[in-house]
C-alpha positions as CSV (number, residue, x, y, z in Angstrom):
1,X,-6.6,-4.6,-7.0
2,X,-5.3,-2.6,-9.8
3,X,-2.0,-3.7,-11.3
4,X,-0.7,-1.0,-12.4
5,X,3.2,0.8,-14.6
6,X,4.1,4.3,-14.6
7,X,5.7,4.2,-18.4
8,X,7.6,7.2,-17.3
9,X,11.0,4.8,-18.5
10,X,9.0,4.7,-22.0
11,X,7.9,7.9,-22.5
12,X,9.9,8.1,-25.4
13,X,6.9,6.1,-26.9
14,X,3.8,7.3,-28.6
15,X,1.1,7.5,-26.1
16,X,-0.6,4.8,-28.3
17,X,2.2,2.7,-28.1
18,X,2.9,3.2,-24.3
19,X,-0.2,1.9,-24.0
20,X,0.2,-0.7,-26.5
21,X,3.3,-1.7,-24.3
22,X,2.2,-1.6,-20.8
23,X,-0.6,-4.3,-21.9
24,X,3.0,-6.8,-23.4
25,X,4.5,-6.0,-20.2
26,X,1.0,-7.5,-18.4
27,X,0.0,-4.6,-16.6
28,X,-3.9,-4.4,-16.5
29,X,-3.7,-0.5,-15.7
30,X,-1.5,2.5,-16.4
31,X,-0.6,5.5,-14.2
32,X,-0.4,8.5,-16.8
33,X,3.0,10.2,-14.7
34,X,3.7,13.8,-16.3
35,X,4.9,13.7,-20.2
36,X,5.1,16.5,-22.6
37,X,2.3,15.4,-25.2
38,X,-0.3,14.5,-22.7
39,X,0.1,16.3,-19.0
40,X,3.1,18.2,-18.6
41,X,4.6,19.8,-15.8
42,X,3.1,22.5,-14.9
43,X,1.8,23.7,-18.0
44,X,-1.8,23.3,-19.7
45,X,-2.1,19.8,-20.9
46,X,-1.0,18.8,-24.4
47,X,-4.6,17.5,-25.1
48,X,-7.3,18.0,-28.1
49,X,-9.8,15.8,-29.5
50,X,-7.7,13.7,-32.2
51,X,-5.5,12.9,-29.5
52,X,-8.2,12.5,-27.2
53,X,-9.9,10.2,-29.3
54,X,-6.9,8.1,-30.5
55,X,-5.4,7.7,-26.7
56,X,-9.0,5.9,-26.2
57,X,-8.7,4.0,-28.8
58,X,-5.7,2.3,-27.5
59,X,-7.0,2.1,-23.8
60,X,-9.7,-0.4,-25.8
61,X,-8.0,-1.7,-28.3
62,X,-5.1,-3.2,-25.6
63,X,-7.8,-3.8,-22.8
64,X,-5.7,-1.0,-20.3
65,X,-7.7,0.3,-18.0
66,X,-6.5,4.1,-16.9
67,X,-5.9,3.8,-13.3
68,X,-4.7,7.4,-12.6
69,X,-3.5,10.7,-13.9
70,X,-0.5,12.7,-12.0
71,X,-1.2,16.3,-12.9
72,X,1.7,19.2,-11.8
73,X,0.4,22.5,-11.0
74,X,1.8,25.0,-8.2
75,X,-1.8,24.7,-6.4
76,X,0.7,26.0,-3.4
77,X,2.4,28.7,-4.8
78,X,2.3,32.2,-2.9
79,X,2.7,33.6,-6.1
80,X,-0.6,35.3,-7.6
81,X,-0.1,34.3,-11.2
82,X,1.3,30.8,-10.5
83,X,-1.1,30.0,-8.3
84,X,-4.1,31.5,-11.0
85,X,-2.3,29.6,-13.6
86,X,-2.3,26.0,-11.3
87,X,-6.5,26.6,-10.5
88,X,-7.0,27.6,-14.3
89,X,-5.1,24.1,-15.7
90,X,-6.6,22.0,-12.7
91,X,-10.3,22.7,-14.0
92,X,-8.5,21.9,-17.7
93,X,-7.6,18.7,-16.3
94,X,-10.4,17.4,-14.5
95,X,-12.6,18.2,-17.8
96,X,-10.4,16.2,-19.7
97,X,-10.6,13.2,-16.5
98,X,-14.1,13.3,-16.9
99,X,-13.9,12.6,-20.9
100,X,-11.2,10.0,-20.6
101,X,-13.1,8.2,-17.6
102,X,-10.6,8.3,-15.4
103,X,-11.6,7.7,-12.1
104,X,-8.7,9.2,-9.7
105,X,-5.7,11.8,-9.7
106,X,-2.9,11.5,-8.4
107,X,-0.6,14.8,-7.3
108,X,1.6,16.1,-4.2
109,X,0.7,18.6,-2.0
110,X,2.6,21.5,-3.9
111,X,6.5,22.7,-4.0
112,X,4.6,26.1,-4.4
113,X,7.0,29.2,-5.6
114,X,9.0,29.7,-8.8
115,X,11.7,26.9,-9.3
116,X,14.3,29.1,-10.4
117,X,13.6,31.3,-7.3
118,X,17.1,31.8,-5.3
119,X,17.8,29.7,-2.3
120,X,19.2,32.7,-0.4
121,X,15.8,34.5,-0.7
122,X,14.9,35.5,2.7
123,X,11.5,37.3,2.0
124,X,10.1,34.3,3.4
125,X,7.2,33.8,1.0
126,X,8.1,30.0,1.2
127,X,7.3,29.5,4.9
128,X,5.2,26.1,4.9
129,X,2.4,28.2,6.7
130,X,1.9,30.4,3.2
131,X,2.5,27.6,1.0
132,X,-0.8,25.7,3.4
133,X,-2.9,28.8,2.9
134,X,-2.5,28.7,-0.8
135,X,-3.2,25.2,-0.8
136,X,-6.7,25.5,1.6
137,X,-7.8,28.2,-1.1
138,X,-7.0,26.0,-3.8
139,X,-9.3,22.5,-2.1
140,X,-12.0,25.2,-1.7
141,X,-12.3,25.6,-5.6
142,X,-11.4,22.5,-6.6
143,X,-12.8,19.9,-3.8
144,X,-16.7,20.7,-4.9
145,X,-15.8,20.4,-8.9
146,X,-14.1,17.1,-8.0
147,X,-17.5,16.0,-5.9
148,X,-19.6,17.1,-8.3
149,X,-17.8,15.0,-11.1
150,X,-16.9,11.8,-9.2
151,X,-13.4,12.1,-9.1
152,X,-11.1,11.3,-6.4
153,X,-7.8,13.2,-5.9
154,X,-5.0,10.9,-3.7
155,X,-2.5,13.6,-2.4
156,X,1.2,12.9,-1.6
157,X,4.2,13.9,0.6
158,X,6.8,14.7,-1.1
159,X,10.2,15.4,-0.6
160,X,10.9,19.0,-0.8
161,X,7.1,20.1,-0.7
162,X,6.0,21.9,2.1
163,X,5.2,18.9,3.4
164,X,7.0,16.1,3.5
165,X,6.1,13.8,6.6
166,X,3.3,11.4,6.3
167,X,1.3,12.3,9.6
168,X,1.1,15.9,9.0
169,X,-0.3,15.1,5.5
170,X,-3.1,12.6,7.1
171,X,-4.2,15.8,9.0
172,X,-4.1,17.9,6.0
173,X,-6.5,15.3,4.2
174,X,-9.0,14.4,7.1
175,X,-9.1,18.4,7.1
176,X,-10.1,18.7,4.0
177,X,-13.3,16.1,4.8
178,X,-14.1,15.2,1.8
179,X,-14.8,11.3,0.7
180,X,-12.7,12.6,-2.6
181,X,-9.8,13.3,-1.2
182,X,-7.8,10.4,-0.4
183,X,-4.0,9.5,0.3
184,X,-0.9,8.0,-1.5
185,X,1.7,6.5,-0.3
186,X,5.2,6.6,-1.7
187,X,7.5,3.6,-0.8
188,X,10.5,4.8,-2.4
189,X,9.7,7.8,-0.3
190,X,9.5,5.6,3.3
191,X,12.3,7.0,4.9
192,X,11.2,10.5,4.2
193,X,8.2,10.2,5.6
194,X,10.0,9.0,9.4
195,X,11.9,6.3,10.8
196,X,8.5,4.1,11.4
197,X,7.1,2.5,8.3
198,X,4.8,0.6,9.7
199,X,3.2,3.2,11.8
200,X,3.7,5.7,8.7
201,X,1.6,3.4,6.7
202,X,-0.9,3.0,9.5
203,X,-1.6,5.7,9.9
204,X,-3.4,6.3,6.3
205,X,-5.9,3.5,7.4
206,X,-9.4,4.5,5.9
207,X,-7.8,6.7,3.3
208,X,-5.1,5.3,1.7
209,X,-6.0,4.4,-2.3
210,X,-3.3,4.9,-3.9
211,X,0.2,3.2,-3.9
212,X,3.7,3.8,-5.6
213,X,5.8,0.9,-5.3
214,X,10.1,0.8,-5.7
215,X,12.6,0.3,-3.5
216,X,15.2,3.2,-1.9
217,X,17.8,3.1,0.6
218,X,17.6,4.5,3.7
219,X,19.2,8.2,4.1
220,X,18.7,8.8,7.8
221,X,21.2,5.8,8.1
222,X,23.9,7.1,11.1
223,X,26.7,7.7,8.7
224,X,27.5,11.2,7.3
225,X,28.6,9.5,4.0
226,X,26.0,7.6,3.3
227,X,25.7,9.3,0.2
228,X,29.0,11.4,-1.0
229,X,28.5,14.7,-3.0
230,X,30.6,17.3,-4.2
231,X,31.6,19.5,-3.1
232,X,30.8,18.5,0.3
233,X,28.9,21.1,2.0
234,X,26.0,20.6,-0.9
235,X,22.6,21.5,0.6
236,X,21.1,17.7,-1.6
237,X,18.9,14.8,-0.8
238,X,19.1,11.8,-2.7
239,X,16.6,9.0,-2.8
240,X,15.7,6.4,-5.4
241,X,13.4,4.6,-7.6
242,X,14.4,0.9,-7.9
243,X,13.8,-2.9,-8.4
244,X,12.8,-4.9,-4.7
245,X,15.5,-5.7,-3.1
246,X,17.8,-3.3,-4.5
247,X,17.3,-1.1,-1.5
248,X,16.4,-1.0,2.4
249,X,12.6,-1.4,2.6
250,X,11.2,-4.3,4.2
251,X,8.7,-5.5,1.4
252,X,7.1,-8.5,3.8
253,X,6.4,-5.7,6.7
254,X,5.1,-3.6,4.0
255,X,3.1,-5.9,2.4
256,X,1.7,-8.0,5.5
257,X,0.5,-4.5,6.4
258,X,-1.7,-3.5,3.5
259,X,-3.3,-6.7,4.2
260,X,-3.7,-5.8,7.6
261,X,-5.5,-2.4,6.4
262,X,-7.8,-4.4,3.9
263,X,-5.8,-2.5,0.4
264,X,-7.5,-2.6,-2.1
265,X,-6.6,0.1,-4.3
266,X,-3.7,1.1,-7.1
267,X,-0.5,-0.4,-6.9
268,X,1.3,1.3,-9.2
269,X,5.0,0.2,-10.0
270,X,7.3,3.4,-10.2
271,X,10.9,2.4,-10.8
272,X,12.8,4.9,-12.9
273,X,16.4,4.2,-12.4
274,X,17.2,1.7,-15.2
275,X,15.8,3.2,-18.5
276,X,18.7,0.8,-20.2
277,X,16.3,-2.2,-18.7
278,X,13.2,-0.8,-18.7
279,X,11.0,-3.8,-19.9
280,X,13.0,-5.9,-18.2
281,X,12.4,-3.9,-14.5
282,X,8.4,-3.8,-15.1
283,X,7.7,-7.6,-15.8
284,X,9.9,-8.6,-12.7
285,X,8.4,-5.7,-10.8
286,X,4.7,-6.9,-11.7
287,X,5.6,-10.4,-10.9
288,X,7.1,-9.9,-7.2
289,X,4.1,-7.3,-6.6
290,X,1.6,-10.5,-7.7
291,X,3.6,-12.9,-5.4
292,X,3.4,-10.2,-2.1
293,X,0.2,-9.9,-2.5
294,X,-1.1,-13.3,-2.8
295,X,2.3,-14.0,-0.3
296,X,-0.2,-11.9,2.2
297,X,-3.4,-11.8,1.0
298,X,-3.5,-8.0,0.2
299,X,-7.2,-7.6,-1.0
300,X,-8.4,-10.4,0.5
Protein backbone atom coordinates (compact mmCIF):
# COMPACT_ATOMS: atom_id res chain seq x y z
CA UNK A 1 0.00 0.00 0.00
CA UNK A 2 1.27 3.36 -0.86
CA UNK A 3 0.37 6.18 1.50
CA UNK A 4 0.22 8.75 -0.26
CA UNK A 5 -0.69 13.48 -0.23
CA UNK A 6 -1.53 15.45 -3.13
CA UNK A 7 0.43 18.85 -1.77
CA UNK A 8 -1.88 20.71 -4.13
CA UNK A 9 -2.90 22.85 -0.53
CA UNK A 10 1.09 23.56 -0.50
CA UNK A 11 1.90 24.26 -3.72
CA UNK A 12 2.87 27.55 -2.68
CA UNK A 13 6.06 25.56 -1.58
CA UNK A 14 9.21 24.90 -3.42
CA UNK A 15 9.01 21.52 -5.03
CA UNK A 16 11.98 20.70 -2.69
CA UNK A 17 10.23 21.78 0.16
CA UNK A 18 6.82 20.10 -0.74
CA UNK A 19 8.64 17.24 -0.71
CA UNK A 20 10.53 18.02 2.34
CA UNK A 21 6.98 18.51 3.89
CA UNK A 22 4.94 15.72 2.76
CA UNK A 23 7.81 13.38 4.49
CA UNK A 24 6.86 15.82 8.30
CA UNK A 25 3.35 15.28 7.52
CA UNK A 26 4.27 11.14 7.33
CA UNK A 27 3.31 10.46 3.99
CA UNK A 28 5.67 7.80 2.52
CA UNK A 29 4.63 8.84 -1.16
CA UNK A 30 3.53 11.93 -3.10
CA UNK A 31 1.00 12.41 -5.86
CA UNK A 32 2.67 15.21 -8.12
CA UNK A 33 -1.22 16.99 -8.96
CA UNK A 34 -0.67 19.83 -11.71
CA UNK A 35 1.58 22.97 -10.57
CA UNK A 36 3.08 25.69 -12.60
CA UNK A 37 6.96 24.88 -12.07
CA UNK A 38 6.67 21.18 -12.59
CA UNK A 39 3.50 19.89 -14.74
CA UNK A 40 1.08 22.45 -15.57
CA UNK A 41 -2.16 22.43 -17.03
CA UNK A 42 -2.14 21.87 -20.22
CA UNK A 43 0.99 23.28 -21.21
CA UNK A 44 4.65 21.61 -21.76
CA UNK A 45 6.03 20.77 -18.39
CA UNK A 46 8.18 23.37 -16.50
CA UNK A 47 10.97 20.79 -16.37
CA UNK A 48 15.00 20.93 -17.18
CA UNK A 49 17.84 19.20 -15.76
CA UNK A 50 18.79 21.51 -12.54
CA UNK A 51 15.35 21.03 -11.65
CA UNK A 52 15.33 17.64 -12.60
CA UNK A 53 18.19 16.81 -10.64
CA UNK A 54 17.44 18.92 -7.48
CA UNK A 55 13.55 17.50 -7.30
CA UNK A 56 15.60 13.99 -6.90
CA UNK A 57 17.52 15.06 -4.62
CA UNK A 58 14.76 15.73 -2.30
CA UNK A 59 12.74 12.48 -3.20
CA UNK A 60 16.15 10.87 -1.46
CA UNK A 61 17.19 13.08 0.83
CA UNK A 62 13.33 12.88 2.63
CA UNK A 63 12.92 9.10 1.80
CA UNK A 64 9.51 10.08 -0.56
CA UNK A 65 8.81 7.79 -2.82
CA UNK A 66 7.01 9.40 -6.17
CA UNK A 67 3.82 7.51 -6.34
CA UNK A 68 2.24 9.34 -9.39
CA UNK A 69 2.24 12.19 -11.72
CA UNK A 70 -1.31 13.85 -12.99
CA UNK A 71 -0.45 15.26 -16.36
CA UNK A 72 -3.38 17.75 -18.18
CA UNK A 73 -3.42 17.60 -21.86
CA UNK A 74 -6.60 17.79 -24.17
CA UNK A 75 -5.71 14.11 -25.45
CA UNK A 76 -9.75 14.47 -26.38
CA UNK A 77 -9.91 17.57 -28.05
CA UNK A 78 -11.66 17.65 -31.59
CA UNK A 79 -9.50 20.41 -32.24
CA UNK A 80 -6.37 19.71 -34.65
CA UNK A 81 -3.92 21.84 -32.84
CA UNK A 82 -5.00 21.04 -29.26
CA UNK A 83 -5.10 17.75 -29.82
CA UNK A 84 -1.32 17.83 -31.64
CA UNK A 85 -0.21 19.95 -28.83
CA UNK A 86 -1.74 17.21 -25.98
CA UNK A 87 0.22 13.99 -28.08
CA UNK A 88 3.41 16.31 -28.46
CA UNK A 89 3.53 17.20 -24.29
CA UNK A 90 2.38 13.56 -23.45
CA UNK A 91 5.61 11.98 -25.13
CA UNK A 92 7.40 15.18 -23.06
CA UNK A 93 5.97 13.78 -20.06
CA UNK A 94 6.45 10.24 -20.12
CA UNK A 95 10.43 11.01 -21.08
CA UNK A 96 10.58 12.94 -18.08
CA UNK A 97 8.51 9.69 -16.01
CA UNK A 98 11.01 7.52 -17.19
CA UNK A 99 13.98 9.86 -15.82
CA UNK A 100 12.32 10.60 -12.50
CA UNK A 101 11.34 6.77 -11.99
CA UNK A 102 8.03 7.19 -11.64
CA UNK A 103 6.11 4.26 -12.06
CA UNK A 104 2.36 5.44 -12.95
CA UNK A 105 0.32 8.52 -14.32
CA UNK A 106 -2.47 9.61 -13.31
CA UNK A 107 -5.05 11.71 -15.72
CA UNK A 108 -8.91 11.86 -16.75
CA UNK A 109 -10.24 10.86 -19.77
CA UNK A 110 -10.27 14.46 -21.51
CA UNK A 111 -12.72 17.68 -21.19
CA UNK A 112 -11.44 17.88 -24.96
CA UNK A 113 -12.24 21.43 -26.74
CA UNK A 114 -11.12 24.96 -25.96
CA UNK A 115 -12.14 26.11 -22.33
CA UNK A 116 -13.20 29.46 -23.32
CA UNK A 117 -15.30 27.90 -26.19
CA UNK A 118 -19.02 29.32 -25.76
CA UNK A 119 -21.64 27.21 -24.20
CA UNK A 120 -24.24 28.19 -26.75
CA UNK A 121 -22.02 26.68 -29.57
CA UNK A 122 -24.17 24.29 -31.42
CA UNK A 123 -21.56 23.07 -34.15
CA UNK A 124 -21.55 20.07 -32.07
CA UNK A 125 -17.84 19.33 -32.13
CA UNK A 126 -18.27 18.36 -28.36
CA UNK A 127 -20.56 15.43 -28.84
CA UNK A 128 -19.01 12.64 -26.40
CA UNK A 129 -18.83 10.40 -29.64
CA UNK A 130 -15.95 12.99 -31.27
CA UNK A 131 -14.44 13.67 -28.03
CA UNK A 132 -14.05 9.25 -27.88
CA UNK A 133 -12.56 9.22 -31.33
CA UNK A 134 -9.97 11.71 -30.42
CA UNK A 135 -9.24 9.89 -27.44
CA UNK A 136 -8.91 6.14 -29.31
CA UNK A 137 -6.38 8.01 -31.73
CA UNK A 138 -4.58 9.34 -28.88
CA UNK A 139 -4.18 5.41 -26.79
CA UNK A 140 -3.01 4.30 -30.26
CA UNK A 141 0.12 6.65 -30.02
CA UNK A 142 0.58 6.68 -26.64
CA UNK A 143 -0.43 3.02 -25.29
CA UNK A 144 2.79 1.32 -27.14
CA UNK A 145 5.37 4.22 -25.77
CA UNK A 146 3.81 3.57 -22.36
CA UNK A 147 4.39 -0.46 -22.85
CA UNK A 148 7.51 -0.08 -24.13
CA UNK A 149 8.71 2.11 -21.06
CA UNK A 150 6.97 0.34 -18.16
CA UNK A 151 4.61 2.91 -17.28
CA UNK A 152 1.18 2.57 -16.28
CA UNK A 153 -1.50 5.25 -16.95
CA UNK A 154 -4.73 5.05 -14.35
CA UNK A 155 -7.49 6.99 -16.15
CA UNK A 156 -10.43 8.83 -14.45
CA UNK A 157 -14.03 9.97 -14.76
CA UNK A 158 -14.45 13.15 -14.30
CA UNK A 159 -17.07 15.43 -13.87
CA UNK A 160 -17.57 17.42 -16.91
CA UNK A 161 -15.44 15.12 -19.25
CA UNK A 162 -17.00 13.32 -21.77
CA UNK A 163 -17.29 10.85 -19.55
CA UNK A 164 -18.28 10.95 -16.38
CA UNK A 165 -19.91 7.66 -15.12
CA UNK A 166 -17.76 4.88 -13.76
CA UNK A 167 -19.10 1.81 -15.89
CA UNK A 168 -18.80 3.39 -19.18
CA UNK A 169 -15.14 4.32 -18.31
CA UNK A 170 -14.43 0.38 -17.26
CA UNK A 171 -15.47 -0.31 -20.90
CA UNK A 172 -13.36 2.42 -22.20
CA UNK A 173 -10.29 0.86 -20.37
CA UNK A 174 -10.85 -3.04 -20.86
CA UNK A 175 -11.17 -1.58 -24.62
CA UNK A 176 -8.09 -0.33 -24.68
CA UNK A 177 -6.53 -3.95 -23.48
CA UNK A 178 -3.57 -3.07 -22.44
CA UNK A 179 -1.99 -4.39 -18.79
CA UNK A 180 -0.83 -0.40 -18.74
CA UNK A 181 -3.82 1.10 -18.66
CA UNK A 182 -5.52 0.85 -15.41
CA UNK A 183 -8.33 2.78 -13.41
CA UNK A 184 -8.76 5.42 -10.65
CA UNK A 185 -11.18 5.97 -8.62
CA UNK A 186 -12.37 9.33 -7.19
CA UNK A 187 -14.29 9.21 -3.91
CA UNK A 188 -14.96 12.74 -3.64
CA UNK A 189 -16.35 12.06 -7.02
CA UNK A 190 -18.88 8.91 -5.75
CA UNK A 191 -21.98 10.39 -6.45
CA UNK A 192 -21.01 11.34 -9.93
CA UNK A 193 -20.20 8.27 -10.91
CA UNK A 194 -24.13 6.82 -9.84
CA UNK A 195 -26.21 6.28 -7.01
CA UNK A 196 -24.40 2.71 -6.22
CA UNK A 197 -20.92 2.98 -4.61
CA UNK A 198 -20.43 -0.18 -3.96
CA UNK A 199 -21.34 -1.57 -7.28
CA UNK A 200 -19.43 1.58 -8.79
CA UNK A 201 -16.34 0.48 -7.11
CA UNK A 202 -16.93 -3.12 -8.09
CA UNK A 203 -17.02 -2.86 -10.83
CA UNK A 204 -13.16 -1.68 -11.39
CA UNK A 205 -12.14 -5.17 -9.90
CA UNK A 206 -8.91 -6.33 -11.70
CA UNK A 207 -8.05 -2.80 -12.64
CA UNK A 208 -8.38 -0.50 -10.18
CA UNK A 209 -4.65 0.96 -8.92
CA UNK A 210 -5.18 4.04 -8.15
CA UNK A 211 -7.27 5.83 -5.46
CA UNK A 212 -8.20 9.54 -4.50
CA UNK A 213 -9.56 9.77 -1.16
CA UNK A 214 -11.95 12.97 0.51
CA UNK A 215 -15.13 13.19 1.46
CA UNK A 216 -18.25 15.10 -0.70
CA UNK A 217 -21.78 15.35 -0.16
CA UNK A 218 -24.22 13.88 -2.07
CA UNK A 219 -25.72 16.15 -5.01
CA UNK A 220 -28.40 13.74 -6.40
CA UNK A 221 -29.93 14.18 -2.84
CA UNK A 222 -34.02 14.79 -3.69
CA UNK A 223 -34.03 18.43 -2.88
CA UNK A 224 -33.72 21.15 -5.51
CA UNK A 225 -31.77 23.27 -3.04
CA UNK A 226 -29.41 21.15 -2.00
CA UNK A 227 -26.98 23.52 -3.14
CA UNK A 228 -28.26 27.27 -3.75
CA UNK A 229 -26.67 29.47 -6.56
CA UNK A 230 -27.27 32.62 -8.04
CA UNK A 231 -28.85 33.46 -9.91
CA UNK A 232 -30.94 30.41 -9.88
CA UNK A 233 -31.30 29.13 -13.25
CA UNK A 234 -27.15 28.63 -13.28
CA UNK A 235 -26.22 25.67 -15.49
CA UNK A 236 -23.33 24.49 -12.07
CA UNK A 237 -22.35 21.44 -10.25
CA UNK A 238 -20.79 21.57 -7.10
CA UNK A 239 -18.86 18.83 -5.41
CA UNK A 240 -16.12 18.79 -2.80
CA UNK A 241 -12.81 17.81 -1.52
CA UNK A 242 -12.92 17.32 2.23
CA UNK A 243 -11.84 15.73 5.63
CA UNK A 244 -13.91 12.09 6.50
CA UNK A 245 -16.79 12.68 7.85
CA UNK A 246 -17.34 16.09 6.71
CA UNK A 247 -19.52 14.76 3.90
CA UNK A 248 -22.02 11.77 2.84
CA UNK A 249 -19.69 8.83 1.87
CA UNK A 250 -19.86 5.80 3.81
CA UNK A 251 -16.02 5.33 4.54
CA UNK A 252 -16.61 1.60 6.37
CA UNK A 253 -18.64 0.42 2.98
CA UNK A 254 -15.88 1.94 1.05
CA UNK A 255 -13.23 0.57 2.84
CA UNK A 256 -14.60 -3.05 3.74
CA UNK A 257 -14.81 -3.11 -0.08
CA UNK A 258 -11.28 -2.49 -1.27
CA UNK A 259 -10.53 -5.22 1.08
CA UNK A 260 -12.96 -7.24 -0.54
CA UNK A 261 -11.19 -6.52 -4.09
CA UNK A 262 -7.62 -7.35 -2.54
CA UNK A 263 -6.37 -3.15 -2.96
CA UNK A 264 -3.36 -2.78 -3.01
CA UNK A 265 -2.48 0.16 -4.79
CA UNK A 266 -2.17 4.22 -4.20
CA UNK A 267 -4.17 5.83 -1.74
CA UNK A 268 -3.74 9.12 -2.32
CA UNK A 269 -5.34 11.79 0.10
CA UNK A 270 -6.87 14.78 -2.04
CA UNK A 271 -8.59 17.17 0.17
CA UNK A 272 -8.34 20.70 -1.03
CA UNK A 273 -10.97 22.66 0.70
CA UNK A 274 -9.08 23.98 3.80
CA UNK A 275 -5.78 25.61 2.56
CA UNK A 276 -6.05 27.75 6.07
CA UNK A 277 -5.54 24.00 7.75
CA UNK A 278 -3.69 22.39 5.45
CA UNK A 279 -1.10 20.50 7.69
CA UNK A 280 -3.53 20.01 9.98
CA UNK A 281 -6.21 18.13 7.25
CA UNK A 282 -3.20 15.73 5.93
CA UNK A 283 -1.91 14.16 9.30
CA UNK A 284 -5.62 13.45 10.34
CA UNK A 285 -6.38 12.36 6.88
CA UNK A 286 -3.30 9.92 6.87
CA UNK A 287 -4.19 8.72 10.21
CA UNK A 288 -7.97 7.73 9.66
CA UNK A 289 -6.76 6.22 6.07
CA UNK A 290 -4.15 3.94 8.43
CA UNK A 291 -6.95 3.07 10.89
CA UNK A 292 -9.59 1.96 7.69
CA UNK A 293 -7.32 0.02 6.43
CA UNK A 294 -5.96 -1.97 9.20
CA UNK A 295 -10.02 -1.39 10.47
CA UNK A 296 -10.52 -3.86 7.23
CA UNK A 297 -7.59 -5.29 6.34
CA UNK A 298 -7.18 -3.46 2.89
CA UNK A 299 -3.98 -5.13 1.48
CA UNK A 300 -4.18 -7.97 3.44
Amino acid sequence: MKYTLDPHMIRHLSLEDTIRKVAELGYDCVEMSPRPDFFSWWTRPKLYPERIQSFKKALKDHNVGLATIQPMYRWASPYADEWDMAIDNWKRAIEFAVELECPMFVSEFGRGGSPNRSLNDTSGIHRPEVCEGQFFKAMDVLVPILEREGIKLSLEAHPEDWIEEIHPAIDIIKTINSPMVRASFIAPHTFFYGPDMEANLRATAGLLEHVRLADTYDHNKSSELRYIVNPPESKVRVHQHLDFGQGEIDWDLFFKTLADMKFDGVLSNCVFGWEDRAEDSARFMLAETKRYVEKYGVGK
